[in-house]
N, C-alpha and C positions, 0 to 999 in steps of 0.2 A: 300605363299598363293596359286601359281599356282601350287605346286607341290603336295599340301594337294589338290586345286581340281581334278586333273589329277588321282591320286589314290585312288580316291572316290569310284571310278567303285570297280577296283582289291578288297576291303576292304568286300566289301555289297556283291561280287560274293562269296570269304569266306567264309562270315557269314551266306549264304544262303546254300551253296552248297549242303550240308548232308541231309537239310528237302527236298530241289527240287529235288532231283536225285531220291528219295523213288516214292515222288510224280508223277514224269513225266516219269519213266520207262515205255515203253510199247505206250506210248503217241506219234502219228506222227502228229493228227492235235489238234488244241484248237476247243472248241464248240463256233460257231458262237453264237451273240444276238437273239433269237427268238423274232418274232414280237409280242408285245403286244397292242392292241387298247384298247385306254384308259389313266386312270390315275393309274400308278402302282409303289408299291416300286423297288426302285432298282436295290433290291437284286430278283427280280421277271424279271426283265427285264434281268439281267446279267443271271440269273439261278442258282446263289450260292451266298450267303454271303462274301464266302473269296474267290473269285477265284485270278486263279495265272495270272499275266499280265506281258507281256515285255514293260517295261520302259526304257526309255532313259536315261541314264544318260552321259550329253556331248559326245551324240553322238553314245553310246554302249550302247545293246539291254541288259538288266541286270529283270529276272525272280523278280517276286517279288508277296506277296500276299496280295494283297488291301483288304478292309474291306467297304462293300456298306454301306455309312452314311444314315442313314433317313433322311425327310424333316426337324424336328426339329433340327435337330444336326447340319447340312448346315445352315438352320435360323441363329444357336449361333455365324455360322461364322464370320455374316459377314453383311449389306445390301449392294450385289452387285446384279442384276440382271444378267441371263445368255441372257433376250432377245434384241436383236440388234436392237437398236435406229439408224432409218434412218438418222438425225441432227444431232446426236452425234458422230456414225461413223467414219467419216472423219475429227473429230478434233479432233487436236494435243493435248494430256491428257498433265496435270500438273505435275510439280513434287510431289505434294500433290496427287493430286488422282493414278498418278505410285506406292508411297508409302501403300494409301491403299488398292489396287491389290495386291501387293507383301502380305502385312500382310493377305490377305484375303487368295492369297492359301498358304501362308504357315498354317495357322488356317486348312486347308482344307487338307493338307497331314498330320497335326497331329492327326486327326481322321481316315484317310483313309489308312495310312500306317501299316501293320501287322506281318510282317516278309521281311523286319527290320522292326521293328516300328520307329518311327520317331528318338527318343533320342537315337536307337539302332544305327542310322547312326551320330551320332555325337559324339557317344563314341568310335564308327571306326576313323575316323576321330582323334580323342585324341589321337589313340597309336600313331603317330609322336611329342608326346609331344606337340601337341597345346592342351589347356586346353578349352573349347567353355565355361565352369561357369566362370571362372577366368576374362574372355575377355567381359563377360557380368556384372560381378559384376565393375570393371574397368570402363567400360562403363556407369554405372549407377552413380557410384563416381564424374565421371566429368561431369554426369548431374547436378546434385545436384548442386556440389562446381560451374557452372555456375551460376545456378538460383540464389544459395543464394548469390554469390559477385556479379552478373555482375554488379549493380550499382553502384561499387567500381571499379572495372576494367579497363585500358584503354583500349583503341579501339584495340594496340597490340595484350593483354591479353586474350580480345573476341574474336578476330579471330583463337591466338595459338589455345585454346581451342574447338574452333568449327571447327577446321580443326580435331583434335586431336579425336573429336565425332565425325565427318563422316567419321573419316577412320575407328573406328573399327565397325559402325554399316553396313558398305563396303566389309570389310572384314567377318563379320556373313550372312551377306545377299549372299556371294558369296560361302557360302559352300556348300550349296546345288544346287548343276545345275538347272539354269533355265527353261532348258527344262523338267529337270524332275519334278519341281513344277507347270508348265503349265499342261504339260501333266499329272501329276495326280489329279489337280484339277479339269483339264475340265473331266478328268473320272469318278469325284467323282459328277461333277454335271450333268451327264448321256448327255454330246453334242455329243456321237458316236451313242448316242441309241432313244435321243428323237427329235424332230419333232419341238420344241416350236422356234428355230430361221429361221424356213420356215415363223414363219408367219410375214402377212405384218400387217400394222399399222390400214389400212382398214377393216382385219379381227376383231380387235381387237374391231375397234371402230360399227362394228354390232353388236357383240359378245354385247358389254357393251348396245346399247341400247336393244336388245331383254332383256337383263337380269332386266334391269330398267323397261321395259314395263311389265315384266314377274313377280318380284320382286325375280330371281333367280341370282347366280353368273353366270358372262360373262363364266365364263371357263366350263360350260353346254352347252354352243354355240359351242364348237369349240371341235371339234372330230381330233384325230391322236394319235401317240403313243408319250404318255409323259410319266415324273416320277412325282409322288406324290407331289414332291416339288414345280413342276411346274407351277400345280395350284395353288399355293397361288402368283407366279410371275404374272401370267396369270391374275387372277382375279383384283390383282391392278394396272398392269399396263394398260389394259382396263378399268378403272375407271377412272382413267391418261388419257385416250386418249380422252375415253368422255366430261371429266372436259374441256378439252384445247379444245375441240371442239365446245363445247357450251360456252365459252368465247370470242372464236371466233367469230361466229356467232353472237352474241350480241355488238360485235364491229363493225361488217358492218353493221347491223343493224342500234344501233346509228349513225353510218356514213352517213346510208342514207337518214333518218331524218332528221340529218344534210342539210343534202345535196339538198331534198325538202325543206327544209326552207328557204334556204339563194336564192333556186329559186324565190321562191312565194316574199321571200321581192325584 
């Protein structure tokens, strides 16, 4: 397995080399992001649809040509938000929500990858005789034959088996470098280009009552350079902040009610 990811790189440089070299002749720098103020697709903020991006892959810089997803198509990804939760932060995620990150950008480089496309790099990957269907149908097999015996099973049985399901879903999850699904994720959801994890929780929570008071969405309140999809993060998570804020409130509230009562008796 370490040898199939080590050679991930050398495979996708290959398959790429013949369209980039036409491409980048002549080329000594890439075009910076131009600023856009606003809410804008993408593909407006990068300045091309397909442009060509240096990706990581463990570690090597490997050309590649992304493809700017819209807000809808990020939507199908996934509900992860890109905006940083001050609470949240700083605690230790679960191995459930680890799991649904990972599934979240791999969904997110199957739309954004273009040359390779996504399945292009794991048909690279096959020419050492790993098969990635073979390993996935396998894997689905001894899903199944869990569900439907485990009530029959001894405790043995359940564990061979579930050892037997986390190594090849181990093994599928590590073919693709990490880095390089982080980093085309976060590309795909514009964190080089947009502004929305500047804001604090404070902004959000005016933004939501102007919009209340106004009967307009919060994400009218708040000006900087976002992408299209943003807004829709924007809009509910400042619904989110007002909701717990005026929950809030209405707990000290009653607290203090309280709290005048039990004086007066």
């Amino acid at each position: 397995m370490g040898t199939i990811s080590k050679q991930l790189s050398t495979y996708i440089n290959d398959y790429i080399d013949v369209s980039i070299k036409k491409r980048l002749t002549g080329i000594t720098e890439i075009k910076q992001e131009e600023s856009f103020i606003g809410y804008n697709p993408l593909e407006k903020i990068k300045g091309a649809l397909f442009p060509w991006v240096l990706v990581p892959f463990n570690g090597v810089g490997i050309w590649c040509q992304l493809r700017c997803p819209n807000a809808l198509e990020i939507e199908q990804c996934g509900d992860i938000t890109s905006i940083v939760d001050d609470v949240k932060k700083d605690k230790k995620p679960t191995h459930e929500e680890l799991l649904t990150v990972h599934k979240y950008y791999e969904a997110l480089c199957k739309i954004t990858f273009n040359i390779p496309t996504y399945d292009n790099i794991f048909e690279l990957v096959g020419v050492n005789g790993f098969k990635v269907s073979a390993k996935r149908k396998e894997h689905e097999a001894l899903k199944k034959q869990f569900e439907e015996n485990k009530s029959s099973l001894t405790t043995e049985q359940k564990n061979d088996l579930e050892k037997q399901i986390d190594e090849i879903e181990e093994l599928l999850d590590d073919l693709l470098p990490i880095d390089a699904m982080a980093f085309v994720a976060s590309w795909a959801l514009g964190h080089n280009v947009s502004e929305v994890r500047k804001l604090t929780k404070d902004m959000f929570l005016k933004a939501a009552v102007l919009a209340k008071a106004h009967n307009k969405a919060p994400s009218e309140y708040l000006s900087g350079r976002f992408t299209d999809y943003n807004r829709k993060e924007i809009d509910a998570y400042a619904l989110t902040v007002l909701e717990e804020h005026l929950k809030d409130h209405e707990v000290v509230k009653q607290n203090q009610k309280k709290g005048l009562f039990n004086w007066i008796r």
